[in-house]
C-alpha positions in Angstrom: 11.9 14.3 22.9 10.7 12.4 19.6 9.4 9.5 21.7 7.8 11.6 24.2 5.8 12.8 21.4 4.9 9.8 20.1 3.5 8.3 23.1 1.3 11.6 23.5 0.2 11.4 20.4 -0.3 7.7 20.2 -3.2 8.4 23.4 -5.0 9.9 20.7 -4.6 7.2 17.9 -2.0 9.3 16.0 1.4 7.3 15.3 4.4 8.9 14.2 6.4 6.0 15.3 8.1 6.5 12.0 9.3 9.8 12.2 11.1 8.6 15.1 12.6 5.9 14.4 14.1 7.9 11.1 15.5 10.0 13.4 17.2 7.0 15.6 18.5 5.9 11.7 20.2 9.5 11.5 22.0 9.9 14.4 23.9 6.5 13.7 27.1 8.5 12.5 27.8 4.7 10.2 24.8 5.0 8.2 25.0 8.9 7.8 28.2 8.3 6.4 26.5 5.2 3.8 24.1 8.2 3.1 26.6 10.9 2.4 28.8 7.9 0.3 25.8 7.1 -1.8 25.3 7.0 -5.9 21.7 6.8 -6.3 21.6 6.2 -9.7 21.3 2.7 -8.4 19.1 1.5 -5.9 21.5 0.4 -2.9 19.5 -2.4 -1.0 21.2 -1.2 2.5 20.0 2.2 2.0 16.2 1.1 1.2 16.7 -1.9 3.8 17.2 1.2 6.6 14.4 3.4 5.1 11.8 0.7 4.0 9.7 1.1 7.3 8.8 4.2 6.2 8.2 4.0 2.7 4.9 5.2 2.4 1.8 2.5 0.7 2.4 4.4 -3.0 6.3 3.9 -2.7 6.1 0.2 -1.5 3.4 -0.8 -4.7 6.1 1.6 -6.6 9.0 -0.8 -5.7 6.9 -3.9 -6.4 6.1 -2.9 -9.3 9.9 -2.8 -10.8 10.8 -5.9 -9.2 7.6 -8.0 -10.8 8.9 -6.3 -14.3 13.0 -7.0 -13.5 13.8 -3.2 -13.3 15.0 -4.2 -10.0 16.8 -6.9 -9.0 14.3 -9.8 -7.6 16.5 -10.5 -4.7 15.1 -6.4 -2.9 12.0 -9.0 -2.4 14.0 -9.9 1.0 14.0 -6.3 1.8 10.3 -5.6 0.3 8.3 -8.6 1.7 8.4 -8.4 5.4 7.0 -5.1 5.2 3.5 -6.6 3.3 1.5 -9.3 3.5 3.5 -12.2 1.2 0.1 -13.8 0.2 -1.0 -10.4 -0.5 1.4 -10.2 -3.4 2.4 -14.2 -3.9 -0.3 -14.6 -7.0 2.4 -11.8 -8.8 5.3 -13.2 -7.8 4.5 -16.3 -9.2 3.3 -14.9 -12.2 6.3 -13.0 -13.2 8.4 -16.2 -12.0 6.1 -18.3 -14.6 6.6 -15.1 -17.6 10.3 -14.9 -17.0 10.6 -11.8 -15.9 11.9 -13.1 -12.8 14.3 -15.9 -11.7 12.7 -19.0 -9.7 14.6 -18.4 -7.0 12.0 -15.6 -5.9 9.4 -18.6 -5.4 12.1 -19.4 -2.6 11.9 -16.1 -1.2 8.5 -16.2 -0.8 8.1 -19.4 0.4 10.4 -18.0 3.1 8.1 -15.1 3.9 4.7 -17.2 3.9 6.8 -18.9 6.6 7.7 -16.2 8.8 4.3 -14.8 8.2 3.2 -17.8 9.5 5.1 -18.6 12.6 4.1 -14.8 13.5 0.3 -15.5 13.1 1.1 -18.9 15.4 2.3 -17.0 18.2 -0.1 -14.3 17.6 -2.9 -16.4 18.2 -1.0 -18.3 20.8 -0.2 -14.8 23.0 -3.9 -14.2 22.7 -4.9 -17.2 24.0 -6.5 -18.7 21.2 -4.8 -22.0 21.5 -2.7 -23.6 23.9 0.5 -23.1 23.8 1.9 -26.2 22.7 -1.0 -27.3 20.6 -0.6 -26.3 16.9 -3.3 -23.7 15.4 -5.0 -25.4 12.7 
């Protein structure tokens, strides 16, 4: 019913895609029962890897905020990053790397975003037909 909605709405440039795929997340009777199991007094990295989708723009820059001052462990930037731009937010991340406030194994991190971010732009481009398909974009 969700999706039929969705795809209504979406002929109008409205997207709820989001509320339905939270819904798909609740009916999986595994991860209600992480849900009903949870201590959130700390921040469990399955639980925010499920809902991270649809954390809002505010709640993202919240979350990036505590792992760039080490309130949160730097390792939820696995979880955080494919949901932003990395070179968006790579000037930080080194910056609290060269500061100590985080370990220099988040340099590898984001080096492993910038990748992916990459190869997705490269097919992009490629699917468009902006180059061909076996030459390299430059």
């Amino acid at each position: 019913m969700l999706e039929k909605v969705a795809e209504g709405f979406k002929k109008h440039d409205l997207d709820i895609s989001s509320l339905v795929g939270i819904s798909e997340q609740l009916q999986n009777e595994d991860f209600v029962e992480v849900l009903q199991n949870a201590d959130f007094e700390k921040l469990d990295r399955d639980i925010l890897e499920k809902f991270m989708p649809f954390l809002d723009d505010i709640s993202k820059k919240n979350l990036f905020a505590k792992i760039i001052d080490g309130e949160v462990d730097y390792n939820f930037l696995e979880i955080f990053l494919p949901h932003v731009d990395p070179y968006y937010v790579a000037e930080q991340i080194e910056a609290a790397v060269m500061t100590g406030s985080i370990e220099w194994d988040a340099l590898k991190i984001l080096d492993e975003a910038c990748r992916v971010q990459n190869e997705k732009i490269k097919k992009e481009m490629r699917d468009a037909g902006w180059v061909d398909k076996n030459e390299q974009p430059k």
